[in-house]
Steps between C-alpha positions, in 0.01 A plus 500: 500500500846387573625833509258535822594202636842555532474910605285297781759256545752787543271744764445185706890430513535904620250454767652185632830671483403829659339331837789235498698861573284626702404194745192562754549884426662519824864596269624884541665723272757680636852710430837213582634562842826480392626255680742560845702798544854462464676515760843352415838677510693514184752193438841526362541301208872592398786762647797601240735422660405247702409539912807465683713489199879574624794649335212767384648722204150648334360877538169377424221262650219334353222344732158360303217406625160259423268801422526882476674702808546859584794661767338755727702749700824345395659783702383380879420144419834385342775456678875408422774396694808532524268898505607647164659870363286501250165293513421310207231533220220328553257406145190282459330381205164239461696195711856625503706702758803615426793651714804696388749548733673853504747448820850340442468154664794417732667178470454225732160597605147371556192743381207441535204716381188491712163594305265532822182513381560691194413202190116432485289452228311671294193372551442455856742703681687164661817573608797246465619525871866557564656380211872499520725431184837443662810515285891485576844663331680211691521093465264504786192608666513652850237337708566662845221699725332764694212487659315749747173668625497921525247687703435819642672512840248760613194264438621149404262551202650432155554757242534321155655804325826458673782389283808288681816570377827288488861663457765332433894599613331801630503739783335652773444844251426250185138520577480851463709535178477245317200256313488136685642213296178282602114600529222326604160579609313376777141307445170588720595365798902639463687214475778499182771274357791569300610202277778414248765719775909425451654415883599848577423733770212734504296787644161498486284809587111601433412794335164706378673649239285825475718663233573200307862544553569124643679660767476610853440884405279643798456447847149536389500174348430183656794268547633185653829372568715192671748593682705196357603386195270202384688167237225315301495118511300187346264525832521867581366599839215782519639859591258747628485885410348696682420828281502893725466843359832727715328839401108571391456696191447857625163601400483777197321818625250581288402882463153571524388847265182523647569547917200503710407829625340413853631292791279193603575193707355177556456240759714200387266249706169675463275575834542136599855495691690202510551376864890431390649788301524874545202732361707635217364841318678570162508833307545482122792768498816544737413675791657873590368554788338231726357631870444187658347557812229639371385111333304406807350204548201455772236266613117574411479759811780690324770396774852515352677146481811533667710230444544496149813588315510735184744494193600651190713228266810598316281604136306728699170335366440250773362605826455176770310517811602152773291401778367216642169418316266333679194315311164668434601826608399834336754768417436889362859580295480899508720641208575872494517630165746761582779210670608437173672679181665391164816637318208788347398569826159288426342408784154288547151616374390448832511351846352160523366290824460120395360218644734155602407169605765261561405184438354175678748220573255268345627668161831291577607157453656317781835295370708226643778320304660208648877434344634119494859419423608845606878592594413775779926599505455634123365887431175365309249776434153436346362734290135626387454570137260669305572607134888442553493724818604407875192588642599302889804325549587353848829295618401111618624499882267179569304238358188693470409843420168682540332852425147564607458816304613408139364704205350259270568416136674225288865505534829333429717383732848496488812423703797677498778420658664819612903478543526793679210496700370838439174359404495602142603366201849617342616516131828376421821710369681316212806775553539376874399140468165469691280284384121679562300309797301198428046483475341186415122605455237197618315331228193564706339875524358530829114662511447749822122498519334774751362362848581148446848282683737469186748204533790386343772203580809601302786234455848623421 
């Protein structure tokens, strides 16, 4: 009997238990969340030798940190300065990085060694943002600077894999033979800064060092210079580089095994001719023999147009008929199949008569840009972009400019300001001292839309 009791006793103690737990039965069981995701950059807790330690003696640095690191891609994210013969080796282990210098240090000189965005940790991926551990071989630390922005004079865009370079006692040729004694990199929007500089003298350049050689190799490469020699102070002015490439990379000919035995062409436009531009015909091979009066091109009652103009480009693949389109008009182009012949004396499979309609100036957009703050004295030429190519570009004579019969798309617009007033941007020549002509591109793409007024105020 009291054995019951108290088993009772006990059960009613469960229950009372079990819906204390469980409340109105409104509770859920679920996995933990986890709590927030971290997203906090590692934290130095200790550097052997200390930051800005001077009269610097060790071949070996010790940086820990509050929780477990890794170094990725050491090799572009790390970078030391004065630059280094030999770069040094870089080790990591759970919350420790360690450096070991391989260079001979030279006396009287401030390094500093710039880890980008190369710590993060393990976990998370969060990268300790240009950390700098600054040391000196001399009683003091140099606390000079350098500041500057580098864009592409071609575009005014930024290109963030430039690297600026600073030479020191150096010459004109030093560039091209020599590693810089100072690197820095630009950020997204191309501005850089070189700290912890002696007062000295320098010259700074840009460079896209395709080869990896640190120096100005190729022609090929892109590359900025000043023209004068730039001194670092405690409030440094801003320098601008403005980055050119003298000579494009000539294009590698690639052999094709398997040549196409027949000669075809096609109509670059289509049947729909643009009221602007030449009809242009284009053969897939280099043309041997090209007869061209017998390309004729007449109206629907087969009466031959007369005022056109017929040419044969330099490749001997590009055949363009001029004339004065007018809208809605029909067009029979008459191609002869014997007119034409390759190297293999191939000629066409047959004669062809096609249809063209040029089209309706309703398939235009009609533009009109109004400039304020405009110098009318300078040679300022705005340009049309599409996919980093001029597509219009027009010198500003007035206030306002205007163009009824605009082909539409989205486009950039840019402004060049054209030094030698050949209405065309020019590169620069490093050798010679020319500094390539200027483009700022507007913030603002501007949207051509077919039949419809487009407007723009532009303020320069």
């Amino acid at each position: 009997m009291k054995f019951s009791f108290f088993y009772y006793l006990v059960s009613l103690a469960f229950i009372l238990i079990l819906i204390n737990l469980l409340g109105t039965g409104c509770a859920q069981i679920g996995m933990p969340t986890g709590g927030q995701k971290d997203t906090i950059a590692p934290i130095l807790i200790s550097a052997s030798p200390q930051l800005k330690t001077v009269n610097f003696s060790a071949n070996k640095i010790t940086l820990t940190f509050n929780e477990y690191i890794e170094v990725k891609e050491a090799q572009t994210n790390i970078l030391v300065s004065p630059f280094p013969k030999k770069n040094p080796e870089i080790n990591y282990r759970l919350k420790t990085v360690t450096v070991k210098l391989k260079d001979t240090l030279q006396p009287n000189t401030t390094y500093s060694i710039n880890f980008g965005k190369a710590i993060v940790d393990v976990n998370e991926g969060n990268p300790l943002g240009n950390f700098t551990y600054i040391f000196s071989t001399g009683a003091a630390l140099d606390s000079l600077q350098l500041t500057g922005k580098v864009q592409i004079a071609e575009t005014g865009k930024v290109d963030s894999a430039l690297l600026i370079l600073l030479y020191r006692n150096a010459t004109d040729s030093s560039v091209q033979k020599t590693k810089p004694d100072y690197i820095a990199k630009p950020n997204g929007e191309g501005n850089f800064t070189f700290a912890n500089l002696p007062n000295d003298k320098f010259k700074m350049y840009a460079l896209k060092d395709a080869d990896g050689s640190k120096t100005y190799s190729s022609k090929a490469e892109a590359f900025a210079f000043l023209n004068d020699d730039v001194t670092p102070s405690t409030k440094p002015y801003s320098v601008l580089l403005n980055a050119f490439v003298q000579e494009k990379e000539k294009e590698k000919i690639t052999v094709i095994k398997n040549i196409e035995k027949r000669l075809r062409y096609t109509l670059t436009q289509g049947t729909v001719q643009d009221l602007l531009t030449p009809l242009t015909i284009e053969f897939n091979k280099p043309l041997k023999k090209a007869i061209l009066n017998k390309i004729q091109l007449v109206d629907t009652s087969y009466n031959s147009i007369k005022e056109i103009s017929i040419s044969l480009d330099s490749t001997s693949k590009k055949i363009t008929i001029s004339n004065q389109w007018k809208e809605n008009q029909l067009f029979k182009l008459i191609i002869d199949k014997d007119a034409f012949a390759d190297s293999a004396d191939l000629v066409l499979a047959k004669s062809d008569t096609l249809k063209i309609t040029t089209k309706s100036i309703s398939d235009y957009g009609n533009i009109v840009l109004r400039f304020k703050n405009v110098d009318l004295t300078k040679n300022t030429v705005v340009q049309f972009v599409q996919n980093d190519e001029v597509k219009k570009s027009f010198k500003i004579t007035s206030t306002e400019w205007s163009d009824k019969l605009f082909i539409p798309g989205e486009y950039e617009l840019c402004i060049l300001f054209d030094s030698n007033n050949n209405g065309k941007w020019d590169t620069g020549n490093y050798t010679k001292k020319i500094q390539p002509e200027k483009v700022i591109t507007l913030p603002q793409k501007l949207s051509i839309k077919a039949n419809w007024d487009n407007e723009r105020d532009i303020e320069l």
